[in-house]
C-alpha positions in Angstrom: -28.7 32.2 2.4 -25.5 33.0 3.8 -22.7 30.4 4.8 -19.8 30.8 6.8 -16.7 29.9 5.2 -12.8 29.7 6.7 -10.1 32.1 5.3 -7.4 30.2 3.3 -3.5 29.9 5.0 -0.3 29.5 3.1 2.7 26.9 4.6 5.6 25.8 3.1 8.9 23.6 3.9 11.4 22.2 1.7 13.9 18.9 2.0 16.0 19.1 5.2 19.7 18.9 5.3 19.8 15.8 6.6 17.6 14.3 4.0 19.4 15.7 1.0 22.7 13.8 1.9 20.4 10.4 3.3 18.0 10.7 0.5 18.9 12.4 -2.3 16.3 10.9 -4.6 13.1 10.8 -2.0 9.7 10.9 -3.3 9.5 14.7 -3.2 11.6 17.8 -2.6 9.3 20.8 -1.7 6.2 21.2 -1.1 3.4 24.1 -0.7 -0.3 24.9 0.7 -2.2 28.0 -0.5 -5.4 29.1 -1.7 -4.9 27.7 -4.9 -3.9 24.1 -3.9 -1.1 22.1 -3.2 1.8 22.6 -5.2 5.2 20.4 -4.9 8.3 18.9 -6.4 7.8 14.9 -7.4 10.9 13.2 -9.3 12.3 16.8 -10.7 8.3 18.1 -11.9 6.5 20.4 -10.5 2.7 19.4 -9.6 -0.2 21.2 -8.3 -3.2 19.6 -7.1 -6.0 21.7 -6.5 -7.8 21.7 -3.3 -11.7 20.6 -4.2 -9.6 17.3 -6.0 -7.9 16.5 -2.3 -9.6 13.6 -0.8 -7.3 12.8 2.6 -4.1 13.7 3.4 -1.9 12.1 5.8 1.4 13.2 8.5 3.5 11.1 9.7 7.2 12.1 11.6 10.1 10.3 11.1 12.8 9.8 13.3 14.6 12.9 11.5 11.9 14.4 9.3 8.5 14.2 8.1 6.5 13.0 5.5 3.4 14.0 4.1 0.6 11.8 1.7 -1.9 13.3 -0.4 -4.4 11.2 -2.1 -6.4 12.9 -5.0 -10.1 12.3 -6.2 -9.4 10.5 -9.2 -7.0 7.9 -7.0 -3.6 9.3 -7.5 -1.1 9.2 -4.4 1.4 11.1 -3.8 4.5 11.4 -1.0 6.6 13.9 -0.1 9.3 12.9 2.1 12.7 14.6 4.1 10.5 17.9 5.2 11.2 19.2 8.7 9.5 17.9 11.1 8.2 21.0 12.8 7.4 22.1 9.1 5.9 18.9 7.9 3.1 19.5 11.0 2.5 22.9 9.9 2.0 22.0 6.3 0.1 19.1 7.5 -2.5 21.4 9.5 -2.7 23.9 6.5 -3.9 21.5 4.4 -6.7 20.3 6.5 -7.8 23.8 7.2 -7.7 25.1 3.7 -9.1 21.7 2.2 -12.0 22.5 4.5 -12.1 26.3 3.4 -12.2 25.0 -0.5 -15.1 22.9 0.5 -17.1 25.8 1.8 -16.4 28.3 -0.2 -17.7 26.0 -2.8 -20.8 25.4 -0.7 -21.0 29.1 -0.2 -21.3 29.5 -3.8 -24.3 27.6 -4.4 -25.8 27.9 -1.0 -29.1 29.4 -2.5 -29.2 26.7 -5.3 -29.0 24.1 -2.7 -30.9 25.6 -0.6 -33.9 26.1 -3.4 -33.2 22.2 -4.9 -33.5 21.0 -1.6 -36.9 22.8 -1.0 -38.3 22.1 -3.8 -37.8 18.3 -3.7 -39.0 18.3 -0.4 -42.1 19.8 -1.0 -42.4 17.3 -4.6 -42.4 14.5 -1.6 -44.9 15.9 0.4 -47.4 17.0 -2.5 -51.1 15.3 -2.2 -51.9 14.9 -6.1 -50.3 12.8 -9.0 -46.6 13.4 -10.0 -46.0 13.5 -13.5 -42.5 13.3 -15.2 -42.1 16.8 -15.6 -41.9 18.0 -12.7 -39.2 15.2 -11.8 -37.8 16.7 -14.9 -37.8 20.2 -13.5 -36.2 18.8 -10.2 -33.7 17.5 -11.6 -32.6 20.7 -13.9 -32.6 22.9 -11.2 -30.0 20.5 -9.2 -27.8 19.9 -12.2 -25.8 23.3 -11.1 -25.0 21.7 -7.6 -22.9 18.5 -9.4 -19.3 19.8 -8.1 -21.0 19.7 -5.2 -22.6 16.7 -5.1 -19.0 15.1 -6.4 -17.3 16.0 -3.8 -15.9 13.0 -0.6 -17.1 14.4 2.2 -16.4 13.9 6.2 -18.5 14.4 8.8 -16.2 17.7 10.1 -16.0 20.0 7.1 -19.3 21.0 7.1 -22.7 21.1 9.0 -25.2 18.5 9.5 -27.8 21.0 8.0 -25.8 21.6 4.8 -24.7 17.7 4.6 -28.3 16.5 4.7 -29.2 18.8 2.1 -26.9 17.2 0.0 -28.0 14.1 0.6 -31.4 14.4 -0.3 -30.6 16.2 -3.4 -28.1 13.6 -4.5 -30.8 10.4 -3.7 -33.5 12.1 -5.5 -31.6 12.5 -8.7 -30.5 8.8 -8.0 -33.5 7.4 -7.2 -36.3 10.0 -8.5 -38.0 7.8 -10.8 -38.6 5.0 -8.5 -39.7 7.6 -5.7 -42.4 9.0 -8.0 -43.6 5.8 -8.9 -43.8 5.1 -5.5 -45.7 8.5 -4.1 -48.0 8.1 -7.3 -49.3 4.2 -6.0 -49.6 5.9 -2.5 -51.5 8.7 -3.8 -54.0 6.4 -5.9 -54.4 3.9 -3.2 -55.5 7.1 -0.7 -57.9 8.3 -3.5 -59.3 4.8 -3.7 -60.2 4.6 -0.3 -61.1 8.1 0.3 -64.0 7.3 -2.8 -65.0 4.0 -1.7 -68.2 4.9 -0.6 -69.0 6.9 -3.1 -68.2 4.4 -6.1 -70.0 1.5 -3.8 -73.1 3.7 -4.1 -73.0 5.6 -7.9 -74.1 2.6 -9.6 -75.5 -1.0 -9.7 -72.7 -2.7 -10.5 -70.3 -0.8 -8.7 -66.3 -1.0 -10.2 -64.1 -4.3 -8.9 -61.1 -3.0 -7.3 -58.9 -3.1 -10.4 -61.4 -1.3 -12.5 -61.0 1.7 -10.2 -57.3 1.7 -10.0 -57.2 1.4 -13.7 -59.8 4.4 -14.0 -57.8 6.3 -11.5 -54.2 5.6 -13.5 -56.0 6.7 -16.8 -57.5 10.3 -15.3 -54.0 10.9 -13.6 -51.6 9.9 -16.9 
């Protein structure tokens, strides 16, 4: 399966003039946006944060310069303050775009996983027989390569609907998957049940009670 993925930009900017002699000690001195991440300057240390950890990032222009926020996946915040405006935006763009690049390359390189998982699990929902533990078992090891994805905060934008939804049933089934073959199994013996009726009303003289069948049913199945 192939996926389309952006190419990755690289902006930079550094404290303004102006903000050196205002603020001297601001949040952040440099700060820049490349294929490996975001790297900056925060109290005199130098910090990268790589680009699958962003979460949301945040411009906003000052009367003289710019600031920029980054907020990281495990909660961390971070500000970098006194850049030029017109290289605050720029920086600010970049890291939307390669953010969204990060996020699809990583797609990009598990697109045939997902796209097997996700087959897979749809047709274990659609199957017409009893479900046994294994093959939720099976599911479920064949998914556990797509966790990073399945970790990451996701909008709307950065990827498709197609892709998205994929990820979304993957990630309820391994939630939810032994509930939901619990479920499909009752379904399936109630269907058996009535699609026998006839036949057990008929086989003998004192034909099963209701919760005789189900029982039989639940003991030829398990």
């Amino acid at each position: 399966m192939s996926f389309p993925t952006l190419g990755f930009v690289s902006s930079s900017a550094h404290r303004s003039a102006i903000a050196k002699l205002v603020c001297s000690r601001g949040d952040g001195s440099s700060l820049l946006c490349d294929k490996s991440g975001v790297h900056f300057q925060l109290n005199g240390t130098d910090k990268t944060l790589p680009l699958i950890d962003l979460v949301d990032s945040q411009y906003s222009p000052g009367w003289f310069w710019g600031t920029i926020k980054l907020v990281a996946k495990n909660g961390e915040r971070f500000r970098i303050t006194g850049l030029p405006k017109s290289g605050a935006r720029g920086l600010a763009t970049a890291i939307v775009h390669n953010h969204k690049a990060a996020i699809q390359a990583s797609v990009a390189s598990l697109a045939d996983h997902l796209a097997h998982a996700d087959s897979e699990i749809t047709a274990f929902t659609q199957r017409r027989s009893y479900l046994s533990a294994q093959i939720s078992r099976y599911l479920i090891s064949i998914s556990n390569c797509l966790k990073p994805l399945l970790d990451l905060e996701l909008k709307p934008a950065q990827l498709p609907d197609t892709i998205l939804n994929q990820l979304s049933r993957v990630a309820n089934f391994r939630t939810n998957h032994q509930r939901l073959r619990e479920v499909l199994n009752e379904k399936f013996v109630e269907e058996e049940l009535d699609r026998t009726k006839s036949f057990l009303d008929q086989i003998e003289k004192n034909p099963l009670t209701p919760a005789q069948r189900e029982n039989a049913g639940a003991i030829v199945h398990h």
